[in-house]
Structure formats: C-alpha cells, structure tokens
RODO-2510 file (C-alpha; in nm, 4 decimals, decimal comma):
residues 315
     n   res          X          Y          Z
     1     x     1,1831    -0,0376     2,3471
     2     x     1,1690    -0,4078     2,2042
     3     x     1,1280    -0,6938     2,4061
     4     x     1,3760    -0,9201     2,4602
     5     x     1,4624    -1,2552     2,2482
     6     x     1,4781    -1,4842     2,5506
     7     x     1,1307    -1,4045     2,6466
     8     x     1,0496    -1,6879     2,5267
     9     x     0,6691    -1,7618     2,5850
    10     x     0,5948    -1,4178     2,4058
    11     x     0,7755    -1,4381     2,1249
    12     x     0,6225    -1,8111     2,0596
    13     x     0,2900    -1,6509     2,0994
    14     x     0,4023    -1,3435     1,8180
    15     x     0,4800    -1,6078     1,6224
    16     x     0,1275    -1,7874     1,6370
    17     x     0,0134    -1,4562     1,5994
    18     x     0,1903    -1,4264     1,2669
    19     x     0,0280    -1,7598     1,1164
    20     x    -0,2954    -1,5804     1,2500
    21     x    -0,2452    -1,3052     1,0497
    22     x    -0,1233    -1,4696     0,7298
    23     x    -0,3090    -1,7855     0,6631
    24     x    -0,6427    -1,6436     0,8804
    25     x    -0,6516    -1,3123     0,7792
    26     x    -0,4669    -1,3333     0,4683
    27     x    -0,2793    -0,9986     0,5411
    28     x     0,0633    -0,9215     0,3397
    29     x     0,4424    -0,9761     0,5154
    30     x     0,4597    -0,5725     0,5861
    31     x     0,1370    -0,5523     0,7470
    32     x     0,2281    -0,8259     0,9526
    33     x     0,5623    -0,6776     1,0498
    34     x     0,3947    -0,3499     1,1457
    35     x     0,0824    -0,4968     1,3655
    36     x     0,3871    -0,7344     1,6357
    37     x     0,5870    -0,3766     1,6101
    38     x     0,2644    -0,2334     1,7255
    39     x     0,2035    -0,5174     1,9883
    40     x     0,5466    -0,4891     2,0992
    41     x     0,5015    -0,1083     2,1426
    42     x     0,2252    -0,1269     2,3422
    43     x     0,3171    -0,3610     2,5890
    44     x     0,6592    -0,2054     2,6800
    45     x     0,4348     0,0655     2,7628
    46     x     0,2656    -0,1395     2,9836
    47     x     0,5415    -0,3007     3,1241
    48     x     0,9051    -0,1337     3,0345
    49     x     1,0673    -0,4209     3,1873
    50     x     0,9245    -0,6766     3,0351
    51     x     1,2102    -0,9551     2,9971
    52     x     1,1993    -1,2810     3,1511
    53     x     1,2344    -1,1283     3,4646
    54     x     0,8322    -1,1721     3,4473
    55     x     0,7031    -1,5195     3,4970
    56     x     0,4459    -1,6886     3,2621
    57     x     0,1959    -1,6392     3,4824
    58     x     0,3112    -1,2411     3,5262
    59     x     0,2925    -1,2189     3,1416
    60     x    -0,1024    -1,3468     3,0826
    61     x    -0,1971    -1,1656     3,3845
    62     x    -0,0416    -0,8151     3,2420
    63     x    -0,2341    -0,8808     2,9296
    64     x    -0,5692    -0,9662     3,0798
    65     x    -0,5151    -0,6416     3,3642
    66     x    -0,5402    -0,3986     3,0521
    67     x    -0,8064    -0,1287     3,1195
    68     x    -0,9770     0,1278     2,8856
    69     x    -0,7521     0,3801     3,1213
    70     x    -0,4423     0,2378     3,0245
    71     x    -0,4845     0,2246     2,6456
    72     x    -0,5546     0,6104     2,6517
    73     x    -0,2495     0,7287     2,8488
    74     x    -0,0984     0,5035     2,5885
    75     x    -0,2942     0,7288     2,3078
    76     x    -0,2225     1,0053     2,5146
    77     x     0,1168     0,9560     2,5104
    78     x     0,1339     0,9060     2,1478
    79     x    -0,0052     1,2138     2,0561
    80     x     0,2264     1,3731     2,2990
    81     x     0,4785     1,2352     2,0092
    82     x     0,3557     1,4593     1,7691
    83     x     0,2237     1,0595     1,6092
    84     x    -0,0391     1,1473     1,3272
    85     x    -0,3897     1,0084     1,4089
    86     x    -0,4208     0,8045     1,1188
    87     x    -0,0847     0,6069     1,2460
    88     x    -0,2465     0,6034     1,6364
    89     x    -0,5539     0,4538     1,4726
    90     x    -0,3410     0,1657     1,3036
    91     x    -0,1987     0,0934     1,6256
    92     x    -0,5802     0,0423     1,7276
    93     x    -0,6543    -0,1614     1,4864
    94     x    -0,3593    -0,3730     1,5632
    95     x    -0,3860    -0,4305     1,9529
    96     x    -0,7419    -0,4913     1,9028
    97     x    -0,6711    -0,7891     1,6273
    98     x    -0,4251    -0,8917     1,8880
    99     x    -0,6665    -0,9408     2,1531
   100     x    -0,9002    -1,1066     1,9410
   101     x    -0,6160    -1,3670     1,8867
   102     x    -0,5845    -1,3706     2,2522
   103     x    -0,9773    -1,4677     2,2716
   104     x    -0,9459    -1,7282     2,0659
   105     x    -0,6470    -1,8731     2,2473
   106     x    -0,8455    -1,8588     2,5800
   107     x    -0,6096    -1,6430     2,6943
   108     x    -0,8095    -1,3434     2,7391
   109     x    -1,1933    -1,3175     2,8112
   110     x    -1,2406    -0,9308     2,6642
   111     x    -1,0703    -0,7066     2,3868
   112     x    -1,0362    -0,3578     2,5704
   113     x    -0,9679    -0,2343     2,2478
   114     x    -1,3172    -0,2383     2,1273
   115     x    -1,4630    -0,0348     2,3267
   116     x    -1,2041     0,2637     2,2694
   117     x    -1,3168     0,5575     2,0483
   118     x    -1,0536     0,6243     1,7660
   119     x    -0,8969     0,9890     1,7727
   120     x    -1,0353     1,1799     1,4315
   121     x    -0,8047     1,1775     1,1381
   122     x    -0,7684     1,4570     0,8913
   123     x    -0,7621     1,2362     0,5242
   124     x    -0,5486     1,4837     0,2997
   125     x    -0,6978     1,4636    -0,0381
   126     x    -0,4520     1,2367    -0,2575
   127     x    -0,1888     1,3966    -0,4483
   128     x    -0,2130     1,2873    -0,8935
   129     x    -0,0188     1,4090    -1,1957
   130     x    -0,2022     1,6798    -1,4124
   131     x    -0,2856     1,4538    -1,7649
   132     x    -0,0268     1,7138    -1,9765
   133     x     0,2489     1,5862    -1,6945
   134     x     0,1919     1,2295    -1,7680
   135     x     0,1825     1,3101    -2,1554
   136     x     0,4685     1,4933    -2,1164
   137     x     0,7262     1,1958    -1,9457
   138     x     0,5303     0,9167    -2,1417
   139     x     0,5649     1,0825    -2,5066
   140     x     0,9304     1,2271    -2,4041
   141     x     1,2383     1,0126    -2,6263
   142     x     1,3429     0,7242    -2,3321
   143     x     1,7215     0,5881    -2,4016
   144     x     1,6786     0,2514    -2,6478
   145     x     1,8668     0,0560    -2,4055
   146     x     1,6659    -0,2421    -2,1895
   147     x     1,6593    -0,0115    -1,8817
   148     x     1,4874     0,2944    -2,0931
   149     x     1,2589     0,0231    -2,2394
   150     x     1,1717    -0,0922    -1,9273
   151     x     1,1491     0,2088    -1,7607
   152     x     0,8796     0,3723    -1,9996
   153     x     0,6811     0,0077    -1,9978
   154     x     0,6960     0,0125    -1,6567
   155     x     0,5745     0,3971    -1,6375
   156     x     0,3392     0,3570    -1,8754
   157     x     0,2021     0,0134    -1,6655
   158     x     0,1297     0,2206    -1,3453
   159     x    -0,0720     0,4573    -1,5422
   160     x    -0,2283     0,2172    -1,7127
   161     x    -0,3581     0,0070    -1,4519
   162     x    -0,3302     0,1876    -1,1375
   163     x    -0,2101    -0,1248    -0,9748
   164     x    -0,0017    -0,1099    -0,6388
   165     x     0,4081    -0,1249    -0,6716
   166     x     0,3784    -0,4357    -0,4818
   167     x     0,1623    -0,5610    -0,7476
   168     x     0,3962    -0,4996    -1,0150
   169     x     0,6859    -0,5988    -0,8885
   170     x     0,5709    -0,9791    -0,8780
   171     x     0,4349    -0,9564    -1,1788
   172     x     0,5068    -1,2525    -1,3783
   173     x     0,5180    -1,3658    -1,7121
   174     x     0,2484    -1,5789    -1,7374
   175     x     0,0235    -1,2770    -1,5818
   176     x    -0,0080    -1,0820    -1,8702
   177     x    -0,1951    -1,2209    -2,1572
   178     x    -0,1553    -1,0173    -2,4511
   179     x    -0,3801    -1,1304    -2,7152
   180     x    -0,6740    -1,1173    -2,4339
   181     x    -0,5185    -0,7690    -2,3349
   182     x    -0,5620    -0,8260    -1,9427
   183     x    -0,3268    -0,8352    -1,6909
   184     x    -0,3558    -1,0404    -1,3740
   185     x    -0,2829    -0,8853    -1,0663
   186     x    -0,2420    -1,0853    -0,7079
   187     x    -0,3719    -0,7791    -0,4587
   188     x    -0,3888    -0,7336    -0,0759
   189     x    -0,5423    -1,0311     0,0954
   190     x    -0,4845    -1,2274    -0,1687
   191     x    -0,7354    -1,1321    -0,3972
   192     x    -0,6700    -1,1511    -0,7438
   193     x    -0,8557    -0,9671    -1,0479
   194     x    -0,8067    -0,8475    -1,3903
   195     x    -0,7286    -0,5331    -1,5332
   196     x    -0,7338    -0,4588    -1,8941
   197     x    -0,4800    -0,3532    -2,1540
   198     x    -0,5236    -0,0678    -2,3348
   199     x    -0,4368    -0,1130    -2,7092
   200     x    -0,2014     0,1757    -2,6910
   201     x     0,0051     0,0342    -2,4456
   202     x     0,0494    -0,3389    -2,6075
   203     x     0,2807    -0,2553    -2,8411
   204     x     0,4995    -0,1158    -2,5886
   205     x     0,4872    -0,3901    -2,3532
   206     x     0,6129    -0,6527    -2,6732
   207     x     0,8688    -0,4382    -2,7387
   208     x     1,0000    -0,4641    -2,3929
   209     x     0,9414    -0,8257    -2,3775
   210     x     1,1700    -0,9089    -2,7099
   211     x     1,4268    -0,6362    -2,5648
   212     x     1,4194    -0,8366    -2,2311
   213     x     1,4484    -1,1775    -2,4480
   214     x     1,7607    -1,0622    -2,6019
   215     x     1,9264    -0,9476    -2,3047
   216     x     1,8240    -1,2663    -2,0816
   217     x     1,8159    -1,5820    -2,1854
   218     x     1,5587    -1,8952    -2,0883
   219     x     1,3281    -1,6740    -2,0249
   220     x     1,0029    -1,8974    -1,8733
   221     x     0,6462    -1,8641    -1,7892
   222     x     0,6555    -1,8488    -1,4275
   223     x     0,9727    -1,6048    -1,4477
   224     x     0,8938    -1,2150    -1,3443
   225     x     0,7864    -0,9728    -1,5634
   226     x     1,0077    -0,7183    -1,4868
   227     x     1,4200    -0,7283    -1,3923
   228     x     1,6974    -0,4952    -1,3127
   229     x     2,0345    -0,5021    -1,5360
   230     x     2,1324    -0,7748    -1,3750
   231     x     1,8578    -1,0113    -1,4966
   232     x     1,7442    -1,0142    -1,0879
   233     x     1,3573    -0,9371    -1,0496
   234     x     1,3141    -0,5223    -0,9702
   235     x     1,2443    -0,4197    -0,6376
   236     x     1,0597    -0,1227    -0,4303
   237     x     1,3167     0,0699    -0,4005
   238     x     1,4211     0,0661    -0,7683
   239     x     1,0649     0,1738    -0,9334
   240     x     1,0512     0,4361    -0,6131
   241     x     1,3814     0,5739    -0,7341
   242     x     1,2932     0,5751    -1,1339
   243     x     0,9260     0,7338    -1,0847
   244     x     1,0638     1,0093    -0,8921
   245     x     1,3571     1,0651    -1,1391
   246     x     1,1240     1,0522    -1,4822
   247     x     0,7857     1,2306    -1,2633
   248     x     1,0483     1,4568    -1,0755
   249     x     1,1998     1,6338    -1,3924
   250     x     0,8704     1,7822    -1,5023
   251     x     0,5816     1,7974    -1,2299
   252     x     0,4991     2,0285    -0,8884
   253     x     0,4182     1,7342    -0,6937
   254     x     0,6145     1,7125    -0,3448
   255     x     0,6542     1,3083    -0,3661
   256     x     0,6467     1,1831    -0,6947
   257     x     0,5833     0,7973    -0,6021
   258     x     0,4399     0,5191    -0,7422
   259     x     0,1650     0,5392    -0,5737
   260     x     0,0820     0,8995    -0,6571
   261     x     0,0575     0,7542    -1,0608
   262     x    -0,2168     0,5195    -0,8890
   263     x    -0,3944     0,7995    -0,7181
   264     x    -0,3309     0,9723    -1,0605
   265     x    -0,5254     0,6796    -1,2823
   266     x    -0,8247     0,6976    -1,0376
   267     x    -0,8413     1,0676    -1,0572
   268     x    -0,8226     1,0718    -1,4604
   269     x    -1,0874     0,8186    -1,4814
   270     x    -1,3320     0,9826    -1,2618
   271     x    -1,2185     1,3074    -1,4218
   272     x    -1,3362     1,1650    -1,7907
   273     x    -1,6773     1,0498    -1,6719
   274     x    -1,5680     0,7129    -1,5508
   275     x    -1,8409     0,5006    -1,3082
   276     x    -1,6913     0,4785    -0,9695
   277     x    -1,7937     0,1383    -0,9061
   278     x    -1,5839     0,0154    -1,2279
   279     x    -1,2537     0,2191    -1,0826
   280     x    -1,3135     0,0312    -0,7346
   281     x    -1,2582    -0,2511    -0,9261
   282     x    -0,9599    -0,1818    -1,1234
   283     x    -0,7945    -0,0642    -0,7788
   284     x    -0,8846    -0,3482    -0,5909
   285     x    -1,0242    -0,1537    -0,3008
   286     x    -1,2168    -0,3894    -0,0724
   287     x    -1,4803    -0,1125     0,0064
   288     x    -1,6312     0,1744    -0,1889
   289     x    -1,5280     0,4309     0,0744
   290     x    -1,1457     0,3957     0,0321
   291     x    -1,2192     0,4985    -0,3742
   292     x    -1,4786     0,7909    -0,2431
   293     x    -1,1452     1,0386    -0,1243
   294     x    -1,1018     1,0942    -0,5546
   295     x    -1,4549     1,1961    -0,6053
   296     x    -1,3155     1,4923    -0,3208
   297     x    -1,0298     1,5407    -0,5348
   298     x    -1,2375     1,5819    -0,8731
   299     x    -1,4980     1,8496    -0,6789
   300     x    -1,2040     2,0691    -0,5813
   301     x    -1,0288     2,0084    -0,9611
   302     x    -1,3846     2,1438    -1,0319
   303     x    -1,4411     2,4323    -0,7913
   304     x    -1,1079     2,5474    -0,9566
   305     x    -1,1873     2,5427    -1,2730
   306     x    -1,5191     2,6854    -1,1914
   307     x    -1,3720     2,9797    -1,0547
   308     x    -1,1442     3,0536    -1,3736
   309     x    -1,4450     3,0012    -1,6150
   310     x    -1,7611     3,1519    -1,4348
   311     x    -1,7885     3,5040    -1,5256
   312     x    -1,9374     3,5713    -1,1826
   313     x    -1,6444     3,3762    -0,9941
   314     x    -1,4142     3,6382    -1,2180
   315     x    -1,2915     3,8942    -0,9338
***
C-alpha cells in the first residue's frame, strides 16, 4: 500500500524526516529508505485510505490516536506474514524514531512505540569461509587482465580488512596510504577509522594500481579506488556477483557474499587468538555485543573439533 504523492502535508513531513535522519542521526541513504517504507507501512495500516481525502487536521489526529493496541494487531499481523522477527523489530525501531521526530516537531506528546515489548529474535550464528577455502580462491592463477587483477585485489581486500561492501566501493585513492600500510575507511554513521595493511597484501594492491594506471588515464587523488571495464567506479551488485562466482566454485556455503568474507575475517581472528576488543575495532561495530555472535561461532568451531579429538567424545 503506498501513500499517495498528492498527500502533500505527509510527504513534506517524510521529507523533514529524511534531513532528521541524515544530518541528526547521521544514518546511511538505505537505512533511510527503509525506516519512511516502514512509516509508510504502518500507517496504511492504520488508515488504508489515507490520500488527501483526509484533512490536515485528520492526518495529526490519526498519528497522535495511536494506541499500544493498535501497534500489536499491526505486529500481529506481521507475523501472520510469515515476517521474521528480526525484520518486525526494525520496523520498531523505525516507527519509534518516527515518533520521536514527531515529539520534537510538537506534533505528538508520546511515542507509543516505547513502551512496546519487541517479539524475540532467533540470531543465526554467521556463516565464514573455512581458512583452506580462502587459501584456496586467493592462491588459485586469476586471468592477468585488469578485471582478474582487480578481482583478486579486491578479494583479497575483504579478507583483509573485513570492511563492509559499502565501504569498499567508495573507496578512494587518496584512502589508502601505502607506505603507512593503512587504509581509511568512511563506516556507518559516518565514522571513519583505520585498518591496517598487511605486508602480504601490498604488493598486490600496487600491482593493481599500475594495471589500473595503464588502462585509465588521469588517474587523481580523489578518484575511486576501484572501477569496472569501463573506467566507471564498481558497484554492489558487481562485487556481489564476483564473490559468489570466485567463493561459489570451491566452498559449501549457501550465500557466498561479501559480507560472509567479513563475518569470515572476524571469525579467523578470534579463531587465532585475536583480542575481541581489537576486532570491534577493525569492524567498526558501534557496540561490543554486535562482535560477541563470532565468539558463538568459534565455541561451536570448538565443540566440533572437540568431539573429533577427545578420545572420550570418540563414539
């Protein structure tokens, strides 16, 4: 259901709502997108006919009549959808930053949404590459053309780093500083930090830079790091599609993503002794509970191989 353009009033106040989000709360363009989906969801369930055929006035009073009742038929009716808890819970999060908006536009006196107790998620530990997969596509022969250079810089850059695709993909030039080995990455909220180099992977990374050089000229500073063919800065889509055909050819892993190769660099770390605190940092995690779900995934690595080595877990 999506509200319609000529409503005007609301769609002026989704729009303030934006700037909220972005300059206030410093969130990123697809979080954004997703919380005035959210909004819009909700209040069509409020109201299905919510056009212009509402007044102004109509409009604020729908949003100050919401009641604690209301939001949990809309719950309700969610998980009626078969709509995963963790994805109700967002939706939470979302009306309830909404109404906080409201507050501060004296629009609203109350957010309903803080007094509503969030449905209980199941958090599936995070899928990673075994250390012989990743040795396996990283030491394999990639084409010598720009897009196998590339590919096996940019490969070897996720697992490197563990940074986010969104991170890499504007990536530019005058990030990376090679003789200090660090990279500089611009994160969620806007946060930026540094994440090392390892020597191993230097080498690779001029390579691709005097491959690139060749193949595009006036190549500047504030240019991105990485392009397609075409000389246009990569996208998404394209490391989405190139992780899963390099990760796909040689690993049991459903999804083989970007951001599995992130879950994988945690895992490995944590795996070889690493200090948790240090790999909250490399992620850029703004809390030290979204980087606890890999200590999970290292106890059941270790039940496992406690059960093949034990002679009393031998059956």
């Amino acid at each position: 259901m999506k509200i319609e353009k000529g409503n005007t009033f609301f769609m002026e106040l989704l729009d303030r709502f934006k700037g909220y989000l972005k300059y206030e709360k410093r969130y990123s363009q697809n979080t954004i997108e997703a919380y005035c989906v959210d909004v819009m969801d909700f209040v069509c369930f409020m109201n299905p006919t919510f056009t212009d055929t509402l007044s102004l006035l109509q409009q604020i009073d729908l949003m100050k009549s919401v009641k604690t009742q209301y939001i949990r038929l809309w719950m309700v009716d969610m998980m009626d959808k078969h709509i995963l808890a963790r994805t109700v819970n967002r939706k939470l999060a979302s009306l309830s930053t909404f109404y906080h908006f409201l507050q501060l536009e004296n629009l609203v006196e109350a957010n309903p949404f803080k007094s509503i107790i969030k449905p209980k998620q199941v958090v599936p530990l995070p899928s990673f590459f075994s250390e012989k997969d990743m040795d396996s596509v990283l030491d394999e022969d990639f084409e010598n053309t720009y897009e196998g250079v590339r590919d096996r810089t940019i490969l070897e850059l996720l697992y490197a780093t563990g940074m986010r695709v969104s991170e890499l993909t504007n990536l530019k030039n005058k990030d990376v500083s090679i003789s200090e080995k660090v990279v500089k990455v611009l994160g969620k909220g806007n946060k930026e930090r540094l994440i090392p180099l390892t020597d191993v992977f230097i080498p690779i990374l001029e390579d691709y830079i005097e491959m690139r050089n060749q193949c595009f000229a006036n190549i500047t500073a504030n240019d991105y790091l990485f392009l397609t063919s075409q000389g246009q800065p990569i996208y998404r889509k394209l490391v989405y599609r190139m992780v899963n055909e390099y990760m796909g050819k040689i690993s049991v892993v459903k999804k083989c993503s970007p951001h599995v190769i992130r879950h994988t660099f945690a895992t490995h770390l944590l795996n070889n002794g690493a200090d948790i605190n240090a790999i909250k940092t490399l992620l850029g995690h703004a809390s030290l509970a979204a980087t606890q779900v890999y200590t999970h995934t290292t106890i059941e690595h270790l039940k496992e191989e406690y059960k093949h080595a034990h002679p009393r877990a031998i059956k």
